[in-house]
C-alpha positions, 0 to 999 in steps of 0.5 A: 140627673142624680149624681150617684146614678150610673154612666149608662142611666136613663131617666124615665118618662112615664105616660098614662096608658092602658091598664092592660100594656106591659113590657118586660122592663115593667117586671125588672125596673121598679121605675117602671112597675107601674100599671097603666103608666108606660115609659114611651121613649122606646122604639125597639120596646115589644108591648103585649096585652095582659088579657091575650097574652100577646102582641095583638089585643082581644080585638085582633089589633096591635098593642102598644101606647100609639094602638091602645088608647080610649075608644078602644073596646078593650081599652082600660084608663088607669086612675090617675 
């Protein structure tokens, strides 16, 4: 851990995810502005889908890392 950081610094672990998944800590934590790379060690994290605007994808089912993965009809891979 970097030694000038903060007592209540988290490191974070980014996971390949689909290109559609954000979160509102995408927006102010430029560790994580990453599109199609999410930081999964959340669980109170809210997810929604960039094309619905919404908890629910296109499909009608639920968003999240666990939820959007490939064979998803609406599931976008990042380049890695």
């Amino acid at each position: 851990m970097n030694e000038n950081a903060p007592a209540d610094f988290r490191a974070v672990s980014l996971t390949a995810s689909c290109l559609n998944i954000r979160h509102k800590l995408m927006y102010v934590d430029d560790r994580q502005a990453l599109p199609g790379m999410i930081d999964t060690d959340s669980d109170t994290r809210i997810y929604f889908c960039m094309k619905t605007q919404e908890q629910i994808g296109p499909d009608d089912e639920p968003v999240g890392p666990k939820f959007c993965v490939s064979g998803r009809g609406c599931f976008c891979a990042p380049a890695l």
